[in-house]
N, C-alpha and C positions, 0 to 999 in steps of 0.2 A: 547601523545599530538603532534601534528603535529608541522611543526617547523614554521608555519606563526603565530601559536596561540602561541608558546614559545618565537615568539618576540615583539608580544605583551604585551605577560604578562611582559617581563622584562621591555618595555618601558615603560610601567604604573607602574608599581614597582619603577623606575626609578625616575618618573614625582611623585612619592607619596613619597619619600622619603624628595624632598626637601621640603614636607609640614608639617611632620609628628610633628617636634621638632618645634613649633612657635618660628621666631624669636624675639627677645629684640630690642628694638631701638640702641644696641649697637652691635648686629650681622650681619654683612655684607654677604649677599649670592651672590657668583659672579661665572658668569659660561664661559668660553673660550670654542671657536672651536675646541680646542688642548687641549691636555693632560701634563702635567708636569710629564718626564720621570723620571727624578733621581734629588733627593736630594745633590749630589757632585754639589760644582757650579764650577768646572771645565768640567765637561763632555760632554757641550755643550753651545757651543758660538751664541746664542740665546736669542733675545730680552725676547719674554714671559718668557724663563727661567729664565733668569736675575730679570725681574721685581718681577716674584713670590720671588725668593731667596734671593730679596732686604729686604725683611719685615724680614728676620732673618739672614741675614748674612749681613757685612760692609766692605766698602774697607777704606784704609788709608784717599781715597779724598770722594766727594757725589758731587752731582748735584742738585741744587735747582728746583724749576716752571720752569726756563729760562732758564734752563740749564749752568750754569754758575758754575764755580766747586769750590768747598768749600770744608771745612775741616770736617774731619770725625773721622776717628781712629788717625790720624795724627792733631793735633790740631793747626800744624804749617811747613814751611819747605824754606828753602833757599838754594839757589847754592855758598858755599863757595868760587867755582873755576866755569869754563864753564863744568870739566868735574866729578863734584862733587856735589852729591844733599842729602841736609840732616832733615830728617824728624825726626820730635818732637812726640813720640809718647804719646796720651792723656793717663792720668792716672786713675786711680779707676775702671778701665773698667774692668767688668769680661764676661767668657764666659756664657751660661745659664746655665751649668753644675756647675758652681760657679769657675770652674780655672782663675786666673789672666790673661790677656791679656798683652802680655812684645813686647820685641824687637825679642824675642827669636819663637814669632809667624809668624812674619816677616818672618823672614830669612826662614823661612820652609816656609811658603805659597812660597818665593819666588823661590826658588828650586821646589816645586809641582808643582805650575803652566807651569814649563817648561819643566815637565819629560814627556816620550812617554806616552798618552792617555791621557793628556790633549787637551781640544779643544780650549783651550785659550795662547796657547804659545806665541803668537804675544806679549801680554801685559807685559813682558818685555823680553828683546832679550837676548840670549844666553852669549855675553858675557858680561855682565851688572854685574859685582860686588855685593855682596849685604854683608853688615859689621855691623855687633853690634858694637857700641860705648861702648851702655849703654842699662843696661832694656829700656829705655824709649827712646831710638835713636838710630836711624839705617842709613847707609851712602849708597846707591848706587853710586858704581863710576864707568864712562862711556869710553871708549875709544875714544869717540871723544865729541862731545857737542849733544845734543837732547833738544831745547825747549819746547816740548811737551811730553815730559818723560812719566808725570804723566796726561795725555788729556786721557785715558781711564781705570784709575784705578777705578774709580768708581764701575765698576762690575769688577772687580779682587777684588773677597771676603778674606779676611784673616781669616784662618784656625786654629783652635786647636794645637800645635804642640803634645802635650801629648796624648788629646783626639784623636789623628790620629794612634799615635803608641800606646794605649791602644785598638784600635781597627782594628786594622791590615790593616789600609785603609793612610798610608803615600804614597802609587803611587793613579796617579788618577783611575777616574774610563773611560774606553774608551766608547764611545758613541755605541757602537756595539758590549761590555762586553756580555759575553751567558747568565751572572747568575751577579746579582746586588750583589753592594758591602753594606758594614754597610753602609759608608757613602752615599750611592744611599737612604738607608731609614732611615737613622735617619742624622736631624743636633745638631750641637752644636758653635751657631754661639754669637754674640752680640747684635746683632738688638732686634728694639721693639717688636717682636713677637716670638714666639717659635712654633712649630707644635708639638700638641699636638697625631696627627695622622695622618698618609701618605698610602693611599693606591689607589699604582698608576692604572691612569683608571679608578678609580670609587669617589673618594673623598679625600678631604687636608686639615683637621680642622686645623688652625691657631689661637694662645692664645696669648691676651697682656701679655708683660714680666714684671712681676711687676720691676724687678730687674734693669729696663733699663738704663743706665748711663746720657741718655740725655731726650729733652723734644719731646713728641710726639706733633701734633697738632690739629692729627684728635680725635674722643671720642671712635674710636670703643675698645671691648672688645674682641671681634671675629672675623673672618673671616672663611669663609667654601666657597673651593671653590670644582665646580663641574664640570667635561665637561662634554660638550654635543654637539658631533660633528653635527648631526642634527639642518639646519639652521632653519627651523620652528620650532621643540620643543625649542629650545636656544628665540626664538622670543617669544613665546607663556608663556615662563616661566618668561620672563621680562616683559609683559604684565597684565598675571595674578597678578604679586606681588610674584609668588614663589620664583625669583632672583630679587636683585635688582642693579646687573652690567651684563650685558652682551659685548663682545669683539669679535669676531665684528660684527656689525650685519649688513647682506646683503642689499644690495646696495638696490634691490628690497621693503626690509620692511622699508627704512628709515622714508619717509612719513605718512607710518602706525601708525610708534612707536611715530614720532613727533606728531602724530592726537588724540595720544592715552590721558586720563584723569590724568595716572600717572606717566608716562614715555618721556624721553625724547631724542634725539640722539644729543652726543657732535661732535660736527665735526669740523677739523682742519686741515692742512697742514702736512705731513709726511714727514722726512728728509729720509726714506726707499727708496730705488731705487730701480726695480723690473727689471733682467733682465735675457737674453739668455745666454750659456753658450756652448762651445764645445769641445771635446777630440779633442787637438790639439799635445798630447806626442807621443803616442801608433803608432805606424807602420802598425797596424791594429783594428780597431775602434772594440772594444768590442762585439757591437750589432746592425751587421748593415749585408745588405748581400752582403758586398762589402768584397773582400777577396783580401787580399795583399798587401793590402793598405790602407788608411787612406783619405778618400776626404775634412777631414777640414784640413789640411794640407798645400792644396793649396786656395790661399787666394781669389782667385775667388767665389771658394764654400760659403765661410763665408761669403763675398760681396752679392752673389745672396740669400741666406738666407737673410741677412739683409731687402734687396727690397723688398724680396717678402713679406715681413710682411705691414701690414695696421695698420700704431699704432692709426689714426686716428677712424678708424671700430671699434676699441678694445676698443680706449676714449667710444665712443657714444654708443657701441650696449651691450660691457659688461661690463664696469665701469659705464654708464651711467651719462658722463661724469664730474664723482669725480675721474678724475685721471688728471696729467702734464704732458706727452710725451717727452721724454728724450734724449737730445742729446752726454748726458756724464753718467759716471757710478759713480756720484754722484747730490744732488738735488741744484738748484742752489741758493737754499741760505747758503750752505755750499763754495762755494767757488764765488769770485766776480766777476769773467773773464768771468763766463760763457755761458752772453749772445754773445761772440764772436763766440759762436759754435752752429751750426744749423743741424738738422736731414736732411740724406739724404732723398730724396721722395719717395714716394714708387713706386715702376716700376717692374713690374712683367714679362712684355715683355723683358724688361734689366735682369731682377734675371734668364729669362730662358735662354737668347744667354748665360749669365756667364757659367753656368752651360753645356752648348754644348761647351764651349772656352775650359773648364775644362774636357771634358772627359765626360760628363754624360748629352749626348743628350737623355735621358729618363729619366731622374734622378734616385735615388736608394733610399734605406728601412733603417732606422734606428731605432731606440729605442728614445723616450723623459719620462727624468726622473721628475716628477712634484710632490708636495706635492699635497694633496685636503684637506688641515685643517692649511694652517699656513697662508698665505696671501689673502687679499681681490679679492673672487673668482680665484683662482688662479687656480683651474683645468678647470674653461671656459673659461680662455685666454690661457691654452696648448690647448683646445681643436680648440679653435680658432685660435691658431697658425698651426694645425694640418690641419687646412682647407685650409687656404693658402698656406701652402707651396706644398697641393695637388693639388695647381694650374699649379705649376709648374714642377710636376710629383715627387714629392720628396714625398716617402709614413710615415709617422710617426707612429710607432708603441707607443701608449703613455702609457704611466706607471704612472699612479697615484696613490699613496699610502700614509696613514698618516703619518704625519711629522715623528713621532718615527723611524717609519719602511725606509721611505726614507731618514731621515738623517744618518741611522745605514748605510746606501747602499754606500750612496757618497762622505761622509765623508774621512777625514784622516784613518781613523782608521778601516774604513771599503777597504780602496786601492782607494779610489778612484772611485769606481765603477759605472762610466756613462759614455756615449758617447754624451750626446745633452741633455740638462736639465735646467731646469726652477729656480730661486735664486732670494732673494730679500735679501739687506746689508741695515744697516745703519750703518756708522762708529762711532767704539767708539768713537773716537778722537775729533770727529765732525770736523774730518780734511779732504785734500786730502790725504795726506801721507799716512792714515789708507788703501785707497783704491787702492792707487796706490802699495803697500806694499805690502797687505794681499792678495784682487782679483787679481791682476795682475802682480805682481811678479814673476819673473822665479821661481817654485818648484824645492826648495833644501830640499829633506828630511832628509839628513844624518849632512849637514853642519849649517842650519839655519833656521828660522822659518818663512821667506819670502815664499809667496805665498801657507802661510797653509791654506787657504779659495780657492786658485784657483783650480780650479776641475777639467776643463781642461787642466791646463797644459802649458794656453799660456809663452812665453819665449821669451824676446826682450832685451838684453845685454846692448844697450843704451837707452834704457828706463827705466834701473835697475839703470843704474849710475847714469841718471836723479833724480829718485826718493830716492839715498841717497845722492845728492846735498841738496834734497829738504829739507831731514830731520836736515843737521847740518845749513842750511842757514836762518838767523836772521832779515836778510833784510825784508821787506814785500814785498816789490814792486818785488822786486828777487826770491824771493820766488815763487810770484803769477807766473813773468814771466817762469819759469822751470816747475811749475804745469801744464801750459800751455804748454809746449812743450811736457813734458810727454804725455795726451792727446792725442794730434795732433799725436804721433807716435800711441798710439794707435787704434784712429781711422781709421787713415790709414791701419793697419794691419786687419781692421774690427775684434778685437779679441775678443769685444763681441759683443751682441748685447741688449744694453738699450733701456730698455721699458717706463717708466712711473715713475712717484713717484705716490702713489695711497695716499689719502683723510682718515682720522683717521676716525672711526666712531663707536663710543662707545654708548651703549645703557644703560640708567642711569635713576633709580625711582628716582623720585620730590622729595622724602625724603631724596635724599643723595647729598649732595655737595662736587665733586670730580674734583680735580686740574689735566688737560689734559697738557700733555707735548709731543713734536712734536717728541718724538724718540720712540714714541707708549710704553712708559713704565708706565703699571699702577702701582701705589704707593699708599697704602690704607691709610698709615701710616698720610696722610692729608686729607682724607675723614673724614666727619661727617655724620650721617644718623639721622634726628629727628624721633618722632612720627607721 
C-alpha cells in the first residue's frame, strides 16, 4: 500500500472510530490540538495539562468560574504568624485506589514537587518548610512572609504517598524522560473522575468516580477525549456531532462553526501572553552561524528584533484580529499599572541601523523554536515573524514541532535547548510575581527555582531584588509601585519580546452547557450535555 493510501486509511479509521461507540447524553467527546503527554502532573507546567489532570487529581486550594481560590483538599487555612501558614486538611477523602488521603500526602507531594524533573518547582520554593502537625494538618513555615503562598496551588496536584512508593514513581517524571514512568500511565488521584484508559496520542477515556468526596455539578458520566492535531478534521468532527468540544478552533472556522445548526464558538478574553524569547547565557548561541559569540547578548540585537516585528500585521492578517498587542509580559487585567506602558512602534529602518550599530550590517542565521499545536496559530505568527525579521536580513531558520516534542527540546530538563523561540504563560498566581519570578528571573539551577521557565537565560540582579521586594510587600499601592519598576527595567533591557494575549475560542455542540474561564482551563466537571 503506498504510503498516501496508508494515511488515509488511518485518518478514516481515525474519523470512524469517534463514531463507532454512540455516545449517551452523559458522554462528552472532546478533542484538543495537543496531545496529553503523561499522566504525572508534575511533568509539565502546562495549562491543557493541567486542565485535563484537573478532572482526577486536587490541590489543597481550586479555582471557581471567576477564578477566585477556594478550598479544596484543604477545607480551610490561616497564618498563625506572617511566616507561618497552617492548612486544615478535609477529612473522609480517599484516593480512587481506596488509600486515605492524610497530611502524610502532603508533605511527599511537597518534597516531589520540588525534586529534579519536576516542571513545576516554582510552586513552592526550596526552602519553604513543610510539617505534619497531625493527619489532617500540615504547617508550611516560611523564612520570611509570602501573601500569595497559596495563588497557585490549585494545579499543584497532591499525590498518593504510598501509591508513589508501591510503584517506584516517588521522583518525578522529567518532561524529556526516554521511556515513561507508571505514573506517566496510570493515576491515582481524588478528583471526580478516574481514567479508565490512557493511551497516549491516540485516546483518554475518563470515568465518574462514584466514590467522589464532594459534589459535582456537571451530569456527565464520561468523558473521552481525542486529538486531532488537523485543524479541519478537529472542525469537521465538531460539526458533524462526532465531538462535541473542540479547543481550539481556528480563527479562520470561527464564523463557520457560529453559522453552523448545532455548534457553537465560546469566545473570551485570555489572561495567556504569547511571547519571543532569546538565549541571552550561552557565549555562543547554539544554532545560529554566528561563531564566538552570542548576538543577543548585546542589547541592540534584541532592541532591533523587537522593531522589526509588526505586532499590528500579526493582529489583522493572522489572528484576524482576536488577539490584544502587548506591551508587558503579562495581560493587563492581571496587573492595574499597566496602561502606563505602551509598545514601542514598529520601525524596521531603526531594527536595521541597530543591528549595523551592533556588528551585523547583513544580519545573521539562527534557529526559532515554535510549537505548531499549543497556541492559537502559533506556527503562523513564527512564520510570520520569520518574514519580518527577513526584512532586515536576519535569516530564521524555524523549527516547528508538536508541543511534546518541543517542550522535551526547551525545557529544564531537556538543558534548555533553544537559541530564539516562541512561549505563551499564563501565571498561576494570576499575579505579577509569578512572572517576574518564573520568565524573568535570573536562572539558578543549583541554588533555586527562580527563573525555571526562563529559556533564555535573561539575568538582571536589580530586578531580582525588585521582584523579591515584590513578594514579601503587603502594601498594594507598594507593591503595584515595584511591579512597575521591575517592568521598566525590563523593558529597557528589551529581554523579551511580547506579542499579544490571544482571544479564547472553544468550539461547543448546543447540547452541552460548558462554564469558560479566562486561564483557557477547560473543566468538564461543570459541563452538562442534554439530548
Amino acid at each position: 500500500m503506498s504510503v498516501g493510501r496508508s494515511l488515509f486509511a488511518a485518518t478514516l479509521a481515525g474519523a470512524l472510530a469517534l463514531t463507532v461507540a454512540p455516545a449517551s447524553s452523559q458522554t462528552l467527546r472532546y478533542a484538543n490540538q495537543g496531545d496529553l503527554k503523561s499522566l504525572d502532573p508534575y511533568t509539565l507546567n502546562e495549562s491543557t495539562t493541567h486542565a485535563h489532570l484537573g478532572h482526577v487529581y486536587q490541590g489543597l486550594t481550586a479555582r471557581d468560574k471567576d477564578l477566585k481560590i477556594i478550598p479544596a483538599l484543604a477545607e480551610s487555612w490561616e497564618t498563625p504568624e506572617p511566616t507561618r501558614w497552617r492548612f486544615h486538611l478535609r477529612k473522609g477523602v480517599k484516593f480512587h485506589n481506596g488509600d486515605p488521603f492524610t497530611a502524610d500526602d502532603v508533605v511527599f507531594s511537597a518534597d516531589r514537587v520540588r525534586k529534579k524533573g519536576s516542571n513545576m518547582q516554582t510552586r513552592l520554593a526550596p526552602d519553604v518548610k513543610v510539617v505534619k502537625v497531625d493527619d489532617y494538618t500540615v504547617d508550611f513555615i516560611l523564612p520570611s512572609p509570602n501573601p500569595i503562598l497559596h495563588n497557585s496551588w490549585d494545579v499543584w496536584y497532591i499525590m498518593d504517598k504510598k501509591w508513589a512508593e508501591e510503584n517506584n514513581v516517588v521522583d518525578p517524571t522529567p518532561v524529556a524522560a526516554p521511556t515513561p514512568s507508571y505514573a506517566s500511565l496510570h493515576e491515582n488521584g481524588t478528583g471526580p473522575f478516574t481514567i479508565e484508559s490512557h493511551q497516549p496520542g491516540v485516546k483518554t477515556v475518563f470515568k465518574a468516580n462514584p466514590n467522589y468526596w464532594g459534589k459535582v455539578e456537571g451530569n456527565l458520566k464520561e468523558i473521552v477525549f481525542t486529538p486531532i492535531a488537523s485543524d479541519a478534521t478537529r472542525v469537521a468532527a465538531l460539526l458533524s456531532g462526532e465531538v462535541d468540544v473542540i479547543e481550539p478552533v481556528p480563527i479562520q472556522d470561527i464564523s463557520r462553526v457560529d453559522s453552523s445548526p448545532n455548534a457553537q464558538v465560546l469566545k473570551g478574553p485570555e489572561l495567556r501572553t504569547i511571547f519571543i524569547g532569546f538565549d541571552q547565557m550561552r557565549d555562543e548561541l547554539l544554532y545560529s552561524n554566528i561563531k564566538g559569540k552570542n548576538p543577543f547578548k548585546d542589547v541592540r540585537v534584541r532592541e532591533a528584533f523587537y522593531k522589526a516585528i509588526d505586532i499590528e500585521l500579526i493582529k489583522k492578517r493572522v489572528m484576524r484580529e482576536l488577539s490584544t498587542p502587548s506591551a508587558l509580559m503579562i495581560a493587563p487585567e492581571l496587573f492595574v499599572l499597566s496602561k502606563e506602558f505602551t509598545r514601542p512602534k514598529f520601525d524596521p529602518d531603526g531594527a536595521k541601523k541597530l543591528l549595523t550599530e551592533a556588528g551585523y550590517p547583513d544580519g545573521f542565521e539562527v534557529t526559532m523554536d515554535c510549537p505548531n499545536d499549543r497556541y492559537v496559530n502559533d506556527a503562523a505568527i513564527c512564520q510570520a515573524v520569520v518574514g519580518m525579521l527577513a526584512r532586515i536580513g536576519v535569516k530564521i531558520n524555524l523549527l516547528a514541532q508538536p508541543k511534546a516534542q518541543y517542550f522535551a527540546k526547551v525545557l529544564k530538563q531537556g538543558g534548555y535547548q533553544t537559541s530564539f523561540y516562541l512561549l505563551g504563560w499564563t501565571p498561576s498566581t494570576m499575579d505579577s510575581h509569578n512572572v517576574l519570578y518564573d520568565i524573568m528571573g535570573c536562572r539558578d539551577d543549583a541554588k533555586s527555582s527562580r527563573g525555571e521557565a526562563n529559556l533564555g537565560g535573561y539575568c538582571n540582579k536589580e530586578f531580582d531584588a525588585i521582584t523579591d521586594k515584590v513578594l514579601v510587600e503587603t502594601d498594594t499601592a507598594k507593591r503595584n509601585q515595584l511591579i512597575k519598576q521591575a517592568y521598566e527595567i525590563g523593558n529597557k533591557d528589551w529581554s523579551y519580546i511580547p506579542l499579544h494575549q490571544q482571544a479564547l475560542a472553544w468550539g461547543v455542540s448546543k447540547k452541552v452547557n460548558l462554564p469558560q474561564r479566562a486561564d483557557n482551563l477547560v473543566m468538564f466537571h461543570w459541563a452538562t450535555k442534554k439530548e
